[in-house]
C-alpha positions, 0 to 999 in steps of 0.5 A, spaced: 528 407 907 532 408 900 536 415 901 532 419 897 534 426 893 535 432 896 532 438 895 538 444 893 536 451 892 542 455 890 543 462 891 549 465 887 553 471 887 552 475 880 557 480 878 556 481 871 552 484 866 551 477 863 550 470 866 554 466 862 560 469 863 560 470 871 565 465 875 561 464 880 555 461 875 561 458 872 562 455 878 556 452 879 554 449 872 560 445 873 559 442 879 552 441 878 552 437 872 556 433 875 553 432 881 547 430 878 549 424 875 549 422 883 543 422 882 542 424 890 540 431 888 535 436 885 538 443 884 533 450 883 538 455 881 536 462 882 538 467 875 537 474 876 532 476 870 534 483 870 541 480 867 542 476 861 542 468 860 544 464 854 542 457 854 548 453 855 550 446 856 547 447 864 543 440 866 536 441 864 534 437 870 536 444 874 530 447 875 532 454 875 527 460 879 528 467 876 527 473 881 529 480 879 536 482 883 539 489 884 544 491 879 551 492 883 554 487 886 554 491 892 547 492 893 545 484 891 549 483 898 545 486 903 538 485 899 534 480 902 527 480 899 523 475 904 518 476 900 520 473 894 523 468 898 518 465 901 513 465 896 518 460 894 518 457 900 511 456 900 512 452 894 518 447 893 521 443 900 529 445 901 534 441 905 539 445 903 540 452 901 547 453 897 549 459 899 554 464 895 552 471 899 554 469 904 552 475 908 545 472 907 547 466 911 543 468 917 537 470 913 536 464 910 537 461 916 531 464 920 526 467 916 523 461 915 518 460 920 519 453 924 519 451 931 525 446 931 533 447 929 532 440 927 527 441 922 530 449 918 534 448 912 540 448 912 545 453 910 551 451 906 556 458 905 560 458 900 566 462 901 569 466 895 571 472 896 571 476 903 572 484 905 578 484 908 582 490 910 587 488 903 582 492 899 585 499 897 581 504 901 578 507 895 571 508 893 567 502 893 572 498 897 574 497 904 572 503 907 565 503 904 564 496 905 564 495 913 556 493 912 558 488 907 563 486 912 558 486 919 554 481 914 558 476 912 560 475 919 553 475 922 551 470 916 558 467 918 556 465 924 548 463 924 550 458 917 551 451 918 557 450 915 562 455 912 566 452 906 572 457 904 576 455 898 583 456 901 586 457 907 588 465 905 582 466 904 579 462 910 585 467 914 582 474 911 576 472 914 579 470 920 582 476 921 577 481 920 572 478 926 578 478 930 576 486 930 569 485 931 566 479 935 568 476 941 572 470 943 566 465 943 563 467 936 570 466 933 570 460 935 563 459 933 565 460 926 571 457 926 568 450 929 563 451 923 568 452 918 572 447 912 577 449 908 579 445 902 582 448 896 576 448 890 577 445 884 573 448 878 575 445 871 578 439 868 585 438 864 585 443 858 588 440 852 591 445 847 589 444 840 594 449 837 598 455 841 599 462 838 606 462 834 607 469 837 609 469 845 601 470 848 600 472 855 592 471 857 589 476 861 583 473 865 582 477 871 579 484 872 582 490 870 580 492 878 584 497 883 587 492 887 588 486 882 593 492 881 592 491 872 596 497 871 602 494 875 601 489 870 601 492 865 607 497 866 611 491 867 609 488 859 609 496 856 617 495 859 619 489 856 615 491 849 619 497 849 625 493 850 624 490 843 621 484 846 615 480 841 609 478 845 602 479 845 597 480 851 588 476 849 585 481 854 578 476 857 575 480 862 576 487 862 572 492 865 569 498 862 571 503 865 579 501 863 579 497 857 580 504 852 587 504 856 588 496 855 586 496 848 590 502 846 597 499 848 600 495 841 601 488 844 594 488 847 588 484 843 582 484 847 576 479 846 569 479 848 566 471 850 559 469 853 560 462 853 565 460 858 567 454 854 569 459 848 574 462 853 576 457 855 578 455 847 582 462 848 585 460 854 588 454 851 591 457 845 596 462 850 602 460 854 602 464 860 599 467 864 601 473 870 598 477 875 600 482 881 594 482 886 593 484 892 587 482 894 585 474 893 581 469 895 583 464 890 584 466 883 579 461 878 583 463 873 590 462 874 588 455 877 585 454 869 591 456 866 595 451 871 590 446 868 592 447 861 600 446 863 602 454 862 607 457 866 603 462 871 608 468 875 605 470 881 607 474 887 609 471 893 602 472 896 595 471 898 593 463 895 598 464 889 603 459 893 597 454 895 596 454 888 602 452 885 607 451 892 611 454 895 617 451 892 615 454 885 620 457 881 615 463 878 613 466 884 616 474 885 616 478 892 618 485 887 616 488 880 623 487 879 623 480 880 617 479 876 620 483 870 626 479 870 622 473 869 617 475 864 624 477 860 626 470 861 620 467 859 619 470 853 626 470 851 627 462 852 620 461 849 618 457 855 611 456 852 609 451 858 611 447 865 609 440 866 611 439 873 604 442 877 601 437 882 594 439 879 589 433 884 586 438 888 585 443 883 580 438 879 573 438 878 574 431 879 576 432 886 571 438 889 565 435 886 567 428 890 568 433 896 563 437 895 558 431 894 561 429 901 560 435 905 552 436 902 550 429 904 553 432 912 550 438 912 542 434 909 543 428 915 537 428 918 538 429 926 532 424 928 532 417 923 524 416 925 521 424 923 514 420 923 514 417 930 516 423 934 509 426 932 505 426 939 498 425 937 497 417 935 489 420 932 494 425 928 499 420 926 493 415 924 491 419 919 497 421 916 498 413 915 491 414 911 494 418 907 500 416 905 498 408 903 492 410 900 496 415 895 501 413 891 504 422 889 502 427 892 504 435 892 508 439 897 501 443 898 497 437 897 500 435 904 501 441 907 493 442 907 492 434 910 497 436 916 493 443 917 486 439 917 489 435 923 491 443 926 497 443 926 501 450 924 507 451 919 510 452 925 510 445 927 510 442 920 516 446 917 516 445 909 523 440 910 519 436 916 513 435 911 519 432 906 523 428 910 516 425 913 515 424 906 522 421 904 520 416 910 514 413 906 519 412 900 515 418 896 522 421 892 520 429 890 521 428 881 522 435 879 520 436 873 513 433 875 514 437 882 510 431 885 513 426 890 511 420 888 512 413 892 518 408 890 519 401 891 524 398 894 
């Protein structure tokens, strides 16, 4: 039997008003499009059609599935319509959901009905952020997350594989369930669990840098990305006569008056990523003084455009560039110190970062592993496992005598024989189908037979 296609269902995680702009979309456009020159998959997004979506250079392979989502990224984590979903289920074939909610794992996991582990869709969590005891205990943090929190240990431990983009981020989970579960539910995720660090972008050439010493500011203008320690650090050096000047990217409605009114500070507004990320390569550094991270998409950007990051000495930033590099701080100090260094010297990059892990290239190859996995069938002849030789009979009928069917056209064949949902899950009526050498095509959504 050819290894045929896998069916991909992806769940992602919004946060903001516009789609486009989303790191977790962003993430997944890139991935996808280039694991589906592979051509082992066929992706099914689902976009929020309460939230805005531009048209942008995504595969036009991907089937995207819109569903209304609530507004607040809290209140996405713990909505889980089931009836939305199985309304999708009962369409489509899954052997795999991409999930980026993690606290839906165990959701997704069993509201499906069937009767064998063997035969559910998979479940692959992909960890990229966590609620951890580092959020400021403020309102719309730590201590109003521990729902969130219960969840995305629950949906943890009932996914199939867990995958965390970095070892910090890996530990912040870790340490929170230490709190919670039990010795064996630990070991249950941990068993289950990959760390490697992610890769999101390509190199990023610059074409021409600012003339003026820039500073990019890409993060969240959040309490514990700690902006305005950011930022007082820059109102120091501008007041000691120092000339610089900070692209603000992604801030945040509530602050961005604060931000805009400093003298230094031009804020910028982009929709499509790859308009930002032409912003990004004009600039020449890049720093941040979070408390609070998971892995830092943006810093690894600004890496992959050779500028100079300085971080503290923290979180994943040390994963990110190593723990020998000359730009990491322990005290605002020390970061102020630097910063003047920088500026004075006009260090407009540094060249020396061991960039491979942090590649596109090099998480799509890992990723495209890990899904092939995860989708391995438990048993290599699905057909022959069936009981009953009058059913299997009829099946065989079926399948020679039609050269394409429908998910729903076969379905309705298998109940004509008595069967049950139960004991002809969605995914087993499409690995019987894979069997007989029916690819799905998803821009038909048919399976048709394919030689050999």
């Amino acid at each position: 039997m050819q290894n045929k296609k896998l069916n991909v269902l992806i769940y992602p995680m919004f946060s903001v008003n516009v789609i486009n702009a989303d790191s977790n979309y962003v993430i997944i456009r890139q991935l996808c499009n280039e694991l589906i020159k592979t051509k082992k998959y066929n992706f099914f997004l689902i976009l929020d059609s309460n939230r805005k979506y531009v048209k942008d250079n995504l595969n036009k392979l991907i089937k995207i599935i819109k569903i209304p989502l609530p507004t607040s990224k809290k209140h996405q984590v713990i909505h889980f319509n089931s009836n939305i979903f199985r309304q999708i289920y009962t369409k489509y074939a899954f052997d795999m959901i991409w999930n980026n909610v993690v606290e839906q794992g165990h959701h997704f996991a069993y509201f499906e009905d069937a009767s064998e582990d063997a035969y559910r869709t998979k479940v692959f969590n992909y960890h990229h952020y966590v609620i951890h005891r580092s959020l400021p205990c403020k309102r719309s943090s730590y201590d109003l997350m521990r729902h969130v929190l219960l969840d995305q240990l629950i949906g943890s431990m009932e996914a199939k594989v867990n995958y965390f983009h970095s070892k910090h981020c890996f530990n912040m989970l870790n340490e929170e369930a230490q709190d919670i579960l039990t010795t064996k539910q630990i070991t249950n995720i941990q068993e289950k669990s990959i760390i490697q660090l992610g890769g999101y972008s390509k190199d990023i050439k610059s074409k021409k840098k600012y003339d003026l010493y820039t500073f990019i500011y890409n993060h969240r203008l959040d309490g514990y990305k700690q902006w305005k320690e950011t930022f007082e650090v820059f109102d120091t050096l501008y007041d000691e006569g120092l000339k610089f000047q900070v692209i603000l990217t992604a801030g945040d409605k509530d602050n961005i008056a604060v931000v805009n009114s400093k003298p230094y500070t031009i804020v910028k507004s982009f929709t499509l990523h790859e308009d930002y990320i032409k912003e990004l390569s004009k600039c020449h550094a890049n720093t941040i003084n979070s408390v609070h991270e998971t892995y830092c998409i943006s810093i690894a950007e600004s890496i992959l455009n050779n500028q100079v990051v300085i971080l503290p000495r923290r979180c994943t930033f040390p994963e990110l560039v190593g723990k020998d590099y000359p730009y990491l701080f322990d005290s605002l100090k020390e970061q102020t110190s630097i910063l003047r260094a920088l500026i004075t010297d006009n260090v407009c990059q540094y060249q020396n970062y061991n960039k491979s892990e942090l590649r596109l290239s090099n998480h799509v190859k890992n990723i495209d592993t890990m899904f092939q996995q995860v989708c391995k069938p438990k048993y290599n002849n699905i057909f022959e496992r069936i009981n009953k030789e009058q059913s299997k009979t009829q099946i065989k009928k079926y399948l020679n005598k039609n050269n394409q069917t429908t998910l729903g056209e076969f379905k309705r064949t298998i109940q004509k024989l008595g069967y049950a949902t139960q004991s002809f899950p969605n995914l087993k009526l499409k690995l019987i189908l894979n069997e007989f050498n029916y690819d799905y095509n998803i821009s038909l959504d048919t399976y048709i037979k394919t030689t050999n």
